[in-house]
Structures are given as structure tokens and as C-alpha cells.
FILUM-663885 format. One record per residue (C-alpha): residue number from 0; x, y, z; residue in three letters. Coordinates in steps of 0.001 Angstrom, whole numbers. Example, Ala and Ser with C-alpha at 12.3 -4.5 7.8 and 13.67 -1.06 7.14 Angstrom:
<sites>
SITE;0;12300;-4500;7800;ala
SITE;1;13670;-1060;7140;ser
</sites>
This chain:
<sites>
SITE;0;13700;-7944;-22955;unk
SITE;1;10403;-5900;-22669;unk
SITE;2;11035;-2175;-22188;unk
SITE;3;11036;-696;-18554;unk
SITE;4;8898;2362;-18372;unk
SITE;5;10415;4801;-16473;unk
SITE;6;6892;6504;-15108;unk
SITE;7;6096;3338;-13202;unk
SITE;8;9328;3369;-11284;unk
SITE;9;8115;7035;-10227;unk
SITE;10;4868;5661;-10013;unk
SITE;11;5839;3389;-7361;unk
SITE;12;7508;6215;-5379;unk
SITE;13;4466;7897;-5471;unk
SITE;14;2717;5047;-3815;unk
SITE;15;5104;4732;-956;unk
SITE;16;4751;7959;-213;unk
SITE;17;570;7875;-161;unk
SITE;18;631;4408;1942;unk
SITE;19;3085;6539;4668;unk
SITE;20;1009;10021;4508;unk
SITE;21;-2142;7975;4941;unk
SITE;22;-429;6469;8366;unk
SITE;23;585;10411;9303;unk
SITE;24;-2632;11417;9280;unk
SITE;25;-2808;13683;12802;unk
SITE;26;-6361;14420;13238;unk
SITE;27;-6576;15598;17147;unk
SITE;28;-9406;17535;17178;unk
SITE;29;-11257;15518;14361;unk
SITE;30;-10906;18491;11917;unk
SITE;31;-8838;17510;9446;unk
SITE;32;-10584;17828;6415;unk
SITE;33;-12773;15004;5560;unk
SITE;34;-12582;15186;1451;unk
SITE;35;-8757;15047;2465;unk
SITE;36;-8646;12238;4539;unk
SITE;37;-10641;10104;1852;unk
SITE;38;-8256;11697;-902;unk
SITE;39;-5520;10066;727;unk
SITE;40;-6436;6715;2519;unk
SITE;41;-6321;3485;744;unk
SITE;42;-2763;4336;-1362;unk
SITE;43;-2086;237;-1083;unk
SITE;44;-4352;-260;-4188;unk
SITE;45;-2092;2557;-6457;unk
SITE;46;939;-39;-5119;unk
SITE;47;-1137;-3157;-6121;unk
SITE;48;-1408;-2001;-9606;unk
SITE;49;2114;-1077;-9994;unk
SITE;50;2769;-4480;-8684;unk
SITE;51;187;-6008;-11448;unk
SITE;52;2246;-3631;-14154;unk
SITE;53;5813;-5387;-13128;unk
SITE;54;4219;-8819;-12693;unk
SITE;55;3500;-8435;-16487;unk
SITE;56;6285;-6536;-17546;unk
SITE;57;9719;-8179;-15745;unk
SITE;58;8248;-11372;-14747;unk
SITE;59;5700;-13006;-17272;unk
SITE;60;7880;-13240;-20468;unk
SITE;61;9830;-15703;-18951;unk
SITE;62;7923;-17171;-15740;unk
SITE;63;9845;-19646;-13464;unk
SITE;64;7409;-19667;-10784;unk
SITE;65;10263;-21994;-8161;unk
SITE;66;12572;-18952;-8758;unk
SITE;67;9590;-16129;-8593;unk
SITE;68;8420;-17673;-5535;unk
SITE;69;12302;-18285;-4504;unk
SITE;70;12555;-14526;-4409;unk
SITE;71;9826;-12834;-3119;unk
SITE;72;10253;-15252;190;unk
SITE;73;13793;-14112;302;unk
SITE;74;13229;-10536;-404;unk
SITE;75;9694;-9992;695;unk
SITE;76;8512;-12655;3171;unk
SITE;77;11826;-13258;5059;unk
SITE;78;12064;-9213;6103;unk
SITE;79;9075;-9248;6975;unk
SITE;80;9349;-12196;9691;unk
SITE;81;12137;-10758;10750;unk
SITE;82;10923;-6986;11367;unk
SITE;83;8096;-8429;13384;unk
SITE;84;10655;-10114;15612;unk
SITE;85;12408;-6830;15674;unk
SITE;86;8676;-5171;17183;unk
SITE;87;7696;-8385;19136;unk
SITE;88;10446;-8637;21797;unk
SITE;89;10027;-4818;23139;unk
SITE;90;6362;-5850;23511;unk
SITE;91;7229;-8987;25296;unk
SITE;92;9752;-8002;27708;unk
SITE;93;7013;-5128;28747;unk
SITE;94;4665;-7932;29085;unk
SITE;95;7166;-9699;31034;unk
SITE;96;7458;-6277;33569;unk
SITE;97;3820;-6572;34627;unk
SITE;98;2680;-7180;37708;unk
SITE;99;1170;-10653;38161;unk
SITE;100;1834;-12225;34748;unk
SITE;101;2383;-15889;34454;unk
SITE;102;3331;-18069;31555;unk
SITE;103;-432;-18720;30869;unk
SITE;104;-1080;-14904;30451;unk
SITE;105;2020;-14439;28065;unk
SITE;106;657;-17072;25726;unk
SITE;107;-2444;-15343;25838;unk
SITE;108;-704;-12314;24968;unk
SITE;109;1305;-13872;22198;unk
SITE;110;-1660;-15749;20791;unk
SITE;111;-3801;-12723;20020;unk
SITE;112;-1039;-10537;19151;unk
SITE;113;8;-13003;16144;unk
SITE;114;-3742;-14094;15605;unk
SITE;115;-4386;-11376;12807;unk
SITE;116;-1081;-12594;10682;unk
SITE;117;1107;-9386;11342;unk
SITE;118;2884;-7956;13998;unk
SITE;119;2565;-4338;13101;unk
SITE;120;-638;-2872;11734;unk
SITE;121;601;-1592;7912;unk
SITE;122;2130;-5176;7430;unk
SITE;123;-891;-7194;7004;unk
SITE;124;-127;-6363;3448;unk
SITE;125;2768;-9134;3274;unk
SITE;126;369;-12086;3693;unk
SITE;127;-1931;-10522;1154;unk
SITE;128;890;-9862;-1662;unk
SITE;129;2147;-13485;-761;unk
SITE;130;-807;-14771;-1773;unk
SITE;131;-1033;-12573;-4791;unk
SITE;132;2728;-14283;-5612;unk
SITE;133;1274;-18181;-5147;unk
SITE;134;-1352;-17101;-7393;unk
SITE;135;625;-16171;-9875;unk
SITE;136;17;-18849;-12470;unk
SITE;137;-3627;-17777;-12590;unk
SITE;138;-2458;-14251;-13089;unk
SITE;139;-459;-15986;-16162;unk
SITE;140;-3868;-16967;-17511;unk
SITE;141;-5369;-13672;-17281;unk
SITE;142;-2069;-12426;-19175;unk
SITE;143;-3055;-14868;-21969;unk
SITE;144;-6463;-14673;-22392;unk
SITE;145;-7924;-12540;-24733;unk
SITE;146;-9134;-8713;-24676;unk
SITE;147;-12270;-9462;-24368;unk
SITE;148;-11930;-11833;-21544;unk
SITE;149;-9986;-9591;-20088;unk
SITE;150;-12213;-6853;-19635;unk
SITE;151;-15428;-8910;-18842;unk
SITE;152;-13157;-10396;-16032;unk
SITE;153;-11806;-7117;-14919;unk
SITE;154;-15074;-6070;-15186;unk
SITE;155;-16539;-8631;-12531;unk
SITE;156;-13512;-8726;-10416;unk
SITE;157;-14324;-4457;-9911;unk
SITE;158;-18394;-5591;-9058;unk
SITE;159;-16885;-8060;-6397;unk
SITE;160;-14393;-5476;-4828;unk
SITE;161;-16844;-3050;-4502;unk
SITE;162;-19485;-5150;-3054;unk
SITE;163;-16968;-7247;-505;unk
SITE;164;-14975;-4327;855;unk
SITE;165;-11741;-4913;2694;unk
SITE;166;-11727;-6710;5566;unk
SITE;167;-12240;-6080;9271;unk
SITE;168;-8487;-5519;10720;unk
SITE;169;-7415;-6375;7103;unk
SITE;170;-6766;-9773;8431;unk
SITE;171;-8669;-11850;6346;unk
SITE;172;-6236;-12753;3545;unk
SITE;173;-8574;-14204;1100;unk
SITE;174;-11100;-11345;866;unk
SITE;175;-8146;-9101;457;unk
SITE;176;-7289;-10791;-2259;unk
SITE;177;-11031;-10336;-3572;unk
SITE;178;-11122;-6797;-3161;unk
SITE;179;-7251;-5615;-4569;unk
SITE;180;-7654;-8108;-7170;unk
SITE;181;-8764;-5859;-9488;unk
SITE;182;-5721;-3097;-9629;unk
SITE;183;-3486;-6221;-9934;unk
SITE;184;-5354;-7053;-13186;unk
SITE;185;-5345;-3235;-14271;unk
SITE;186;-2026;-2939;-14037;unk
SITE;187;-912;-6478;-16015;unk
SITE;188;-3607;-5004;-18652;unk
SITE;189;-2071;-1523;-18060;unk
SITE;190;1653;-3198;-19255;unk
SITE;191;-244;-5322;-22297;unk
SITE;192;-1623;-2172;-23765;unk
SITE;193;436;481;-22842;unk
SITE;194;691;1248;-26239;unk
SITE;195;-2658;1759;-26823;unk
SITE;196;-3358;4086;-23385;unk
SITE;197;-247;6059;-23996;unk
SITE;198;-1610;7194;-27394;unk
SITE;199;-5167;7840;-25403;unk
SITE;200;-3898;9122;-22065;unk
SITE;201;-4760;12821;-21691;unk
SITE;202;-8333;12004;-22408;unk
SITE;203;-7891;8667;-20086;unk
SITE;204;-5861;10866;-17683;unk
SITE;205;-8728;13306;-17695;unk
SITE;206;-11796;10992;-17181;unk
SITE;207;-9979;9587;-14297;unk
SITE;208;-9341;12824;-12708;unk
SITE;209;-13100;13496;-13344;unk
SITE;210;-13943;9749;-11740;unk
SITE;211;-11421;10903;-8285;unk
SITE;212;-13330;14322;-7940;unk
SITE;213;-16779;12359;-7686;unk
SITE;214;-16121;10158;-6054;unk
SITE;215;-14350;12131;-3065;unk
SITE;216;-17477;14038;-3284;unk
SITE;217;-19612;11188;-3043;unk
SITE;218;-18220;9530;-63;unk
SITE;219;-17281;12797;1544;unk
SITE;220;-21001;14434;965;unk
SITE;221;-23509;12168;-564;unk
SITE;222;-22846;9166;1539;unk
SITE;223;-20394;10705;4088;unk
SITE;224;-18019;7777;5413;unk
SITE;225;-14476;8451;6484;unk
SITE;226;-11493;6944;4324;unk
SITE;227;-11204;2865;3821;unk
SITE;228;-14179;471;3967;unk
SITE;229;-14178;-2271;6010;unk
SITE;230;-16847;-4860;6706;unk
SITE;231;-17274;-9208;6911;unk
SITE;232;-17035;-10305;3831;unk
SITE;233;-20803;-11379;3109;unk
SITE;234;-22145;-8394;5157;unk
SITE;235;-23817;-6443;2644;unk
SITE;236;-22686;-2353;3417;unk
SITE;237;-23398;-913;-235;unk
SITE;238;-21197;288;-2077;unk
SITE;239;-17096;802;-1406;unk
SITE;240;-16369;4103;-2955;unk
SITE;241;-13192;4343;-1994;unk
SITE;242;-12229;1459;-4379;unk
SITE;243;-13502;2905;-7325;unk
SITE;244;-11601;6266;-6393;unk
SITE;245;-8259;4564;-6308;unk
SITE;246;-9024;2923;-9227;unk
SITE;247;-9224;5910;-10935;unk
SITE;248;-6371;7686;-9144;unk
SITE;249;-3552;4844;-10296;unk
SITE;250;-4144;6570;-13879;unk
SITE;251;-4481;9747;-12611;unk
SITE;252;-685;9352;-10629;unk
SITE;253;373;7344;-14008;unk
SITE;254;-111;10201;-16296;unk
SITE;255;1566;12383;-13066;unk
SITE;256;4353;10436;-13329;unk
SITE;257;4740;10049;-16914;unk
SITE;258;4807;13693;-16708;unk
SITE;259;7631;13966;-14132;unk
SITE;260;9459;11484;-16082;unk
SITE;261;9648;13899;-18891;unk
SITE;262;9619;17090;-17724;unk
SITE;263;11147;17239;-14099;unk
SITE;264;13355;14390;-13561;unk
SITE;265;13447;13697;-9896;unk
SITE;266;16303;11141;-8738;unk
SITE;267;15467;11560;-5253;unk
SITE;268;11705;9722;-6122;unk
SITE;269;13565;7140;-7832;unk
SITE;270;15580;6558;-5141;unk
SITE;271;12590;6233;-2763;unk
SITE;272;11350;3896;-5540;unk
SITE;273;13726;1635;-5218;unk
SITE;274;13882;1948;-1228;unk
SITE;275;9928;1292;-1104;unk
SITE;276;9797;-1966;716;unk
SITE;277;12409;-1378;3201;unk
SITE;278;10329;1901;3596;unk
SITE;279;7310;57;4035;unk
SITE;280;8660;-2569;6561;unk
SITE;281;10574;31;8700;unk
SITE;282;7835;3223;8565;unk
SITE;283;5645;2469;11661;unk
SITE;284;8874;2409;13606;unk
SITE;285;10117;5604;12642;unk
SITE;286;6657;7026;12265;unk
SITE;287;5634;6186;16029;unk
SITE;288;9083;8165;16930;unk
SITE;289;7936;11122;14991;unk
SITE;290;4292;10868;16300;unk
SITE;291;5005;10318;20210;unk
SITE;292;6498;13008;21302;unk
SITE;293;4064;15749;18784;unk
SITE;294;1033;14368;19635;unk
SITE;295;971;15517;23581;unk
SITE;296;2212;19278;21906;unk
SITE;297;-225;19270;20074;unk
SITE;298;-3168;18750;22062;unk
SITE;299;-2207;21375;24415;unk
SITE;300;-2710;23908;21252;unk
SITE;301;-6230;22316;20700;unk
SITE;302;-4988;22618;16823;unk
SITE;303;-7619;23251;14203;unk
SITE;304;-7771;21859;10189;unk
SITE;305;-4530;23572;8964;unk
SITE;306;-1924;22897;11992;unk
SITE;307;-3487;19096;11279;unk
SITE;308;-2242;19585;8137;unk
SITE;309;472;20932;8761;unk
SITE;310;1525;18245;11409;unk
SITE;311;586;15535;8860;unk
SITE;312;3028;17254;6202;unk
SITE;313;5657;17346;8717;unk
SITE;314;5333;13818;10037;unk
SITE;315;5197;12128;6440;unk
SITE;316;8551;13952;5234;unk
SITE;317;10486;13455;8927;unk
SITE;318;9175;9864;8836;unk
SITE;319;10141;9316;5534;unk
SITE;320;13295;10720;5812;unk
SITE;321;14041;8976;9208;unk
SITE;322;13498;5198;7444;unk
SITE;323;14833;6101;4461;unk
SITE;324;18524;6631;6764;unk
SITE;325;17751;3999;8562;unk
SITE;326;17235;1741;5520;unk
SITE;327;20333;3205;3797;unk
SITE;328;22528;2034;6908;unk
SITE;329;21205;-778;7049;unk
SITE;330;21638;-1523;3207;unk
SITE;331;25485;-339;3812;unk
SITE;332;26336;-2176;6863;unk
SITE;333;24774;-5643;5344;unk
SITE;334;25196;-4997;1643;unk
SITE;335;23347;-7483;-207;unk
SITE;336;22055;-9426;2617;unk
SITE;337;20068;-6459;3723;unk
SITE;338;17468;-7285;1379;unk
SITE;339;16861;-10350;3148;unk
SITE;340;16545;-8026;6513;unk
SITE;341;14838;-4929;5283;unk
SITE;342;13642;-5791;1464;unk
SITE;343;16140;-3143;-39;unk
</sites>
């Protein structure tokens, strides 16, 4: 069995936590810091490479893809049908309570409400990463092709990302796939060749921090746009920036982590680690009960760029610490079976 590096299991943490701050984000008065905002939107490509990194790492040396696909239905696909329930009754029962609806109206309702593939806005990412999981045996191919090929296809997969963008809504599967493509390759090339970067990675860790800092500054000053880009797919916009800075903050959080690994242990990130999906299905519950009763507060102080902050630091750790309870009773009052109802 290959070795599990523990940095990646931090490393994962880490991305949890950036895909719920990004959703925290309280920006009343628009004055939250721009280079901020674009520092922290767009953490789902740091959990696409880790995801890339595992793929190579637990699953490739011995690939059954009827079990592979067996499990991420039951542990990935299966919550998240079931979560969506969870959000689509309270929404249909206030439908219900409206003046004047009839059945033709509700199946309006229902129709564009389910028309994007998700139920809740964050989980768009479940019909992306399922077809990252169908795809697998072409990932397999990428696994054993050569270096070479490698890079010249990592290479071109990084020219199409940057050019396509994500998608309007993040609803169109396919050019999801187009544009997160690339960290899932980075990280399966990341696992080959760990060897290699880990001899290399203060210099690697350094270029990347180098790549961040421009890039921020590019998109925040140069060609000012605020956080993720999103476009049709064969709408030309220029240039997505924000990949290219994510791409350079995975190894940037990698060498981070690495470092934590060694020299401050932190259990309570593992354990967030290992909670991460049922964090990720469950957060835009938790974070909406955080959110509703601040935001009227807040307005009444017309709050400037630090209280912003400052409400953005206190939603992500009461949010986070809200689903992870919630998670944990749910994982104790279902044992086992709550992976099927939570992913944890």
C-alpha cells in the first residue's frame, strides 16, 4: 500500500475551511477589501486537487471502477439527494402558503428550482465531482502516460481553463469539468512525483507564493474584477486570473500544511478533515442561521472594512462549528449509515 501523506489530510481541512469562509463573506457596505475577497474565493479548486492527489494515491493502484463508482454514489451522491430533500420541502410548503398558487404554479416552481442540478447554491459541486468519478478511467490514462505527456496535457488543460472560465450559475457540468480539470491532474501528478517536489518544495513553495501575490494584484488592480469568473462557455472574456491564482495557492497551502504536519500538529484540522463533506453538505444550513439574524445588526452600524472582517471571521468559525455538531450527532445517532445521509 502507497504511503498516506499526512499534509494532504491537513490539506484538505484547509480547503473546507476556504470553500466555507468564501460563503461568509459579509460585505454590507461593499468595503470589504477587494485583494481579500479575490484571496479567498474560488477555494473548490485547492479541494479538486486534493481530490486529484487521493484519486492517485488510495484509488489507482488497484482501480475497480464498479466498486469506486459503488462508493462515491453511496457516500457522495446519495447525501447529497437527500440534503436537497432536507432544503426542498421548507421551500415547498412556503410555496404551498401563497396566496393564489395552483398546481400549475408549483410545477413551475419546482421546475426551475431543480433546473440548475442542485438544490442549494454550494452543491452544484456534486454533479461536477460525479462526473469527475465516471471519468475516472481517463484519469487512469493520464496516470499512465508518460512525463512528458503529462505536462504538455496539463499544460493545455491550464490554456483551456483559463480561456473557458466557470460557468454561469456553475450549472453547466461539462465546462466545469473543463475548467477544474486541471487541479485534478496537478494533484494525481502532485502524488506521482511527490518525491521529486518534496526535495524541491521551498523553492516550489516560494514561486507559488510569488505567482498568488501577482496575481491578486493583477485581478485586484490591473484588471480589477471581483473574486470567481464566470461567463458561457465560448464567450470570449480574457483571461480567468483567478484560476491561475488557485493554482498556485494548492502548493502554497501544501507546503503550509506540510509544515503544520511537522511542526504544530493540529488534531482538531484533522478532524475537520475527515468531517469535510458532511461539512460541505450541511454549511449553507448552518451558515444562513448564523447570517440571518447579523446581517439586519449590522446594517444599522453602517459597518466599514474591518467590522466586515470581523463579521466574516466570526461567521466562518460559528458556522463551522455549528455543522461540525450537527454532523457529529448525526454521525452518532446513525453510526455508519450517516455517511449515506451526511457523507461523514
Amino acid at each position: 500500500m502507497k504511503q498516506r501523506y499526512l499534509e494532504f489530510d491537513y490539506l484538505r481541512g484547509i480547503a473546507i475551511l476556504l470553500i466555507i469562509l468564501g460563503h461568509a463573506v459579509v460585505n454590507i457596505d461593499r468595503t470589504f477589501p477587494l485583494a481579500l475577497n479575490n484571496l479567498i474565493a474560488g477555494g473548490s479548486g485547492v479541494f479538486v486537487f486534493v481530490s486529484g492527489f487521493f484519486f492517485h494515491r488510495v484509488f489507482a493502484p488497484r482501480f475497480d471502477y464498479r466498486a469506486f463508482m459503488a462508493k462515491k454514489i453511496r457516500n457522495v451522491f446519495l447525501p447529497f439527494l437527500l440534503v436537497s430533500l432536507v432544503a426542498l420541502l421548507p421551500m415547498m410548503w412556503i410555496w404551498l402558503g401563497k396566496p393564489g398558487m395552483t398546481p400549475e404554479k408549483f410545477a413551475e416552481n419546482l421546475y426551475w428550482q431543480l433546473n440548475d442540478g442542485y438544490v442549494l447554491y454550494p452543491h452544484w459541486y456534486i454533479p461536477f465531482i460525479m462526473a469527475v468519478f465516471l471519468l475516472s478511467p481517463v484519469y487512469l490514462l493520464y496516470v499512465r502516460a508518460s512525463t512528458a505527456a503529462q505536462l504538455l496535457l496539463l499544460a493545455e488543460a491550464c490554456i483551456a481553463a483559463m480561456l473557458v472560465h466557470r460557468p454561469l450559475g456553475n450549472i453547466n457540468v461539462l465546462q466545469s469539468l473543463v475548467y477544474f480539470t486541471p487541479y485534478y491532474l496537478a494533484g494525481i501528478l502532485c502524488s506521482q512525483h511527490y518525491g521529486v517536489l518534496a526535495r524541491h518544495r521551498r523553492v516550489i513553495a516560494a514561486t507559488a507564493l510569488l505567482g498568488v501575490s501577482l496575481f491578486v494584484v493583477l485581478q485586484t488592480l490591473a484588471f480589477p474584477h471581483l473574486a470567481n469568473y464566470h461567463k458561457a462557455p465560448l464567450q470570449f472574456a480574457g483571461i480567468d486570473l483567478m484560476f491561475w491564482q488557485k493554482l498556485c495557492l494548492c502548493l502554497v497551502l501544501l507546503e503550509f500544511a506540510r509544515w503544520l504536519s511537522v511542526h504544530a500538529p493540529s488534531p482538531l484540522l484533522l478532524e475537520i478533515s475527515r468531517a469535510s463533506f458532511a461539512l460541505y453538505f450541511l454549511h449553507p444550513f448552518l451558515l444562513s442561521a448564523v447570517h440571518d439574524p447579523m446581517m439586519p445588526w449590522l446594517r444599522s452600524l453602517h459597518p466599514g472594512a474591518l467590522t466586515n472582517i470581523a463579521a466574516t471571521g466570526v461567521s466562518l468559525l460559528l458556522a463551522t462549528a455549528l455543522t461540525y455538531a450537527v454532523a457529529l450527532a448525526v454521525r452518532r445517532s446513525f453510526g455508519q449509515r450517516s455517511r449515506m445521509l451526511i457523507g461523514w
